[in-house]
C-alpha positions in Angstrom: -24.6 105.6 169.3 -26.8 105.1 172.0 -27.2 105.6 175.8 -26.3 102.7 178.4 -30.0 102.0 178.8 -30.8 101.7 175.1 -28.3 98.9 174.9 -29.7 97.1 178.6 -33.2 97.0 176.4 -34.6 94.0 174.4 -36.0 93.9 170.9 -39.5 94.6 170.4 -40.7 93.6 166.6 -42.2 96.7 164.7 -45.7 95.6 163.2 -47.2 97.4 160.8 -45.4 99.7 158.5 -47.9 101.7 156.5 -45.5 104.2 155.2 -46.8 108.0 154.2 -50.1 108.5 153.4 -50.2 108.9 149.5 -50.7 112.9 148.4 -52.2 113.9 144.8 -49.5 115.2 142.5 -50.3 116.2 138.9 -53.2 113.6 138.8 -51.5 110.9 140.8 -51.4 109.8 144.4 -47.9 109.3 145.1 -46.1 108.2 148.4 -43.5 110.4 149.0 -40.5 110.2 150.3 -37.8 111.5 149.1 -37.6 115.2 147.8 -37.2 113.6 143.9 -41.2 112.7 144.8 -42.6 116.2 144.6 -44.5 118.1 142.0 -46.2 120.4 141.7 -47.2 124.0 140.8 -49.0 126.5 143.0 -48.9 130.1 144.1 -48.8 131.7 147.6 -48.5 134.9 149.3 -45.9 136.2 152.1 -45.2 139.0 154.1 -42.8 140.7 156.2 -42.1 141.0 159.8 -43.8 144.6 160.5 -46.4 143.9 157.2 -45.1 146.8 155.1 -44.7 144.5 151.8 -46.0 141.3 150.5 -45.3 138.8 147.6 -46.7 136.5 145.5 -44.6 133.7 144.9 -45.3 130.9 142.2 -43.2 127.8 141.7 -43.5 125.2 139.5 -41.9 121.8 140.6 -40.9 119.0 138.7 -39.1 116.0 140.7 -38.4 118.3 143.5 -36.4 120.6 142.0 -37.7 124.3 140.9 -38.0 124.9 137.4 -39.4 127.7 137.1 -40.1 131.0 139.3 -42.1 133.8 139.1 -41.6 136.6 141.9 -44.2 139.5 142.4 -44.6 142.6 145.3 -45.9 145.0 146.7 -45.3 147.6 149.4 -41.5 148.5 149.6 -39.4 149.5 146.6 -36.4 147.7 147.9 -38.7 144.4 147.7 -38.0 144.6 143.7 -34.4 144.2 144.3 -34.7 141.5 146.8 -37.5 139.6 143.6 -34.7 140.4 141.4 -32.0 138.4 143.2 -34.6 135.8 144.1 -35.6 135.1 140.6 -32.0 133.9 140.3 -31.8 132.3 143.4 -34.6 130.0 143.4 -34.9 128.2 139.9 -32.4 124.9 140.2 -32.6 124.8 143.5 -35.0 121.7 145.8 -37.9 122.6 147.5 -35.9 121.9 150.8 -32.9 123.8 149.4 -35.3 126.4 149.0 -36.6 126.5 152.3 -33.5 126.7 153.5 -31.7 129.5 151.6 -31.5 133.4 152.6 -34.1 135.2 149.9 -33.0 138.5 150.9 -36.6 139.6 151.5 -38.7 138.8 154.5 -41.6 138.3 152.7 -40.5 136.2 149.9 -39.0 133.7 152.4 -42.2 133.6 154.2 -43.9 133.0 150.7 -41.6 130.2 150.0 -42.5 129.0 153.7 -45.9 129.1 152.7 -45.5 127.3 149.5 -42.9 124.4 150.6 -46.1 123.8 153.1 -48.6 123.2 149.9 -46.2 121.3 147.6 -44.8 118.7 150.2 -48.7 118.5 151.1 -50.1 117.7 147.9 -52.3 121.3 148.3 -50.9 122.4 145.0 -53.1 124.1 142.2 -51.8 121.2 139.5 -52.7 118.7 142.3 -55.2 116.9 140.1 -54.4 118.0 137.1 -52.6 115.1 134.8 -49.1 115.8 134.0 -49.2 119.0 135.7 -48.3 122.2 133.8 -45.5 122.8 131.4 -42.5 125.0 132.3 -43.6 128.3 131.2 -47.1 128.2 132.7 -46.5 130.7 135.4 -45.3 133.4 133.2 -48.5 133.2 131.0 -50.4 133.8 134.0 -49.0 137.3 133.5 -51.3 137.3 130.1 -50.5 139.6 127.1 -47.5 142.3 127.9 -46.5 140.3 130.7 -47.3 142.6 133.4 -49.2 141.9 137.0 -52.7 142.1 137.7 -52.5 145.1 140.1 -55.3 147.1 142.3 -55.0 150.2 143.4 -57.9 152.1 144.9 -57.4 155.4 146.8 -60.5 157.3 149.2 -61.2 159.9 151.3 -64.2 160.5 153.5 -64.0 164.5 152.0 -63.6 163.2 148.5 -64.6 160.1 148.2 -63.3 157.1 146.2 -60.5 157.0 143.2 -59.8 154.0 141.2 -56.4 154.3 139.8 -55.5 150.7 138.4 -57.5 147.8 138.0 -57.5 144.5 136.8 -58.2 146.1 133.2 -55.3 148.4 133.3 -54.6 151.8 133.9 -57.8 154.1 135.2 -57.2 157.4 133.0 -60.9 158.5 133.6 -63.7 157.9 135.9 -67.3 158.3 134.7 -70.1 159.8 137.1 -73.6 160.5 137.2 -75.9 162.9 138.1 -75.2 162.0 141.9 -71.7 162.3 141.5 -71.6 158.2 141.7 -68.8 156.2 140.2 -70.6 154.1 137.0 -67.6 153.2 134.8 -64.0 154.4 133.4 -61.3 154.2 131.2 -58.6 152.2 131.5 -55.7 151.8 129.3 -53.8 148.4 128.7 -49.9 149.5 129.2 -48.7 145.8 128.4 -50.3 146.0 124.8 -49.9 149.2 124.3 -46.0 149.1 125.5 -45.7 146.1 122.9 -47.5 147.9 120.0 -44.9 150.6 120.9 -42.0 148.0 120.5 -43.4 147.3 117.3 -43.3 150.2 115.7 -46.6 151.4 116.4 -47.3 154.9 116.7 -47.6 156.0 120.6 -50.2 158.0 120.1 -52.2 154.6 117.8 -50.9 152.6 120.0 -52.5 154.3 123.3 -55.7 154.9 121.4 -55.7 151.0 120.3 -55.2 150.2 123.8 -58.1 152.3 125.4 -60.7 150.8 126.7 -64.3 151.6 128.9 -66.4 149.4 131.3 -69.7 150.2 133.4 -71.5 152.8 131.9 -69.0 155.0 130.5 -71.0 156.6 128.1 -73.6 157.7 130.6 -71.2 159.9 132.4 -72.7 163.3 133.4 -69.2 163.9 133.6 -66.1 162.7 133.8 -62.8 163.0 136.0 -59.0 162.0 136.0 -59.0 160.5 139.2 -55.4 161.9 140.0 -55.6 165.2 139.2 -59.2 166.3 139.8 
């Protein structure tokens, strides 16, 4: 359909006809141009509308479709829900299917915003990597117990700094010096320790197994739980 002075118009030829520009996909260059085109896998971060949660979204796509999902937050305990439901949501789906379906979390639909944006791009973290990454790459980015890399870090200008979960585990002790200066702690892994547990293992072996120090722990003047004391 087209307006009376559409029709009243001649035909001028079209010259060139270039097509898309060619984007790198799991070490190709490919021309995309249908959704079946894309591939990818990446990660990406969201928010919500007044910033009280965020999550990390990562998506691997093979011919445009979502095969596998992995949902993490933080900030609002109804956002676990919301991953729940998206984790079932999202794998099966297109990209643009994707894009286009309620996630029942603000921030995961701005994550998958943010990550439709890098895929359809060619911006991906597989972009040059040939053949991309299996199905099953995103959860091993978990690493051993499956659990997220979490930090959590607490201060006061009275009290001064508490490190209560780092990228090692669980902080169960912080070491200080003479100054009263943070130089190490000890951390426990709760994903190996929760699978040693599963195992069979002992829970007192098992924590013991799972214990670890870093800095200069064994310099401590002293030492502190940094939620209790």
């Amino acid at each position: 359909m087209h307006t009376h002075e559409i029709e009243q118009m001649c035909v001028v030829a079209k010259g060139p006809n270039h097509g898309p520009a060619p984007i790198p996909q799991e070490g190709r260059w490919t021309k995309a141009k249908e959704v079946s085109d894309i591939f990818g896998l990446t990660h990406g971060v969201g928010w919500c509308a007044p910033q009280q949660g965020a999550c990390k979204l990562t998506l691997n796509v093979k011919k445009g479709i979502i095969e596998e999902a992995l949902i993490e937050t933080v900030g609002c305990s109804g956002m676990t829900h919301s991953a729940a439901m998206a984790a079932e949501i999202l794998p099966g789906k297109t990209i643009l299917e994707a894009l286009n379906t309620d996630l029942v979390c603000d921030a995961i639909n701005v994550a998958m915003r943010e990550l439709f944006l890098q895929i359809v791009y060619g911006r991906t973290q597989t972009a040059f990597s040939e053949d991309g990454l299996p199905i099953g790459a995103g959860l091993e980015d978990l690493g051993k117990g499956l659990r997220s890399v979490t930090a959590t870090m607490y201060g006061t200008s009275e009290k001064g700094a508490r490190y209560l979960e780092l990228a090692e585990g669980y902080v169960t002790e912080l070491a200080l010096d003479a100054d009263n200066e943070i130089i190490g702690y000890k951390f426990v892994r709760l994903g190996p320790m929760m699978d040693a547990i599963a195992n069979g293992v002992d829970a007192q072996t098992a924590l013991t197994k799972a214990t670890g120090t870093y800095g200069r722990f064994a310099d401590a003047v002293k030492t502190i739980n940094p939620r209790k004391e």
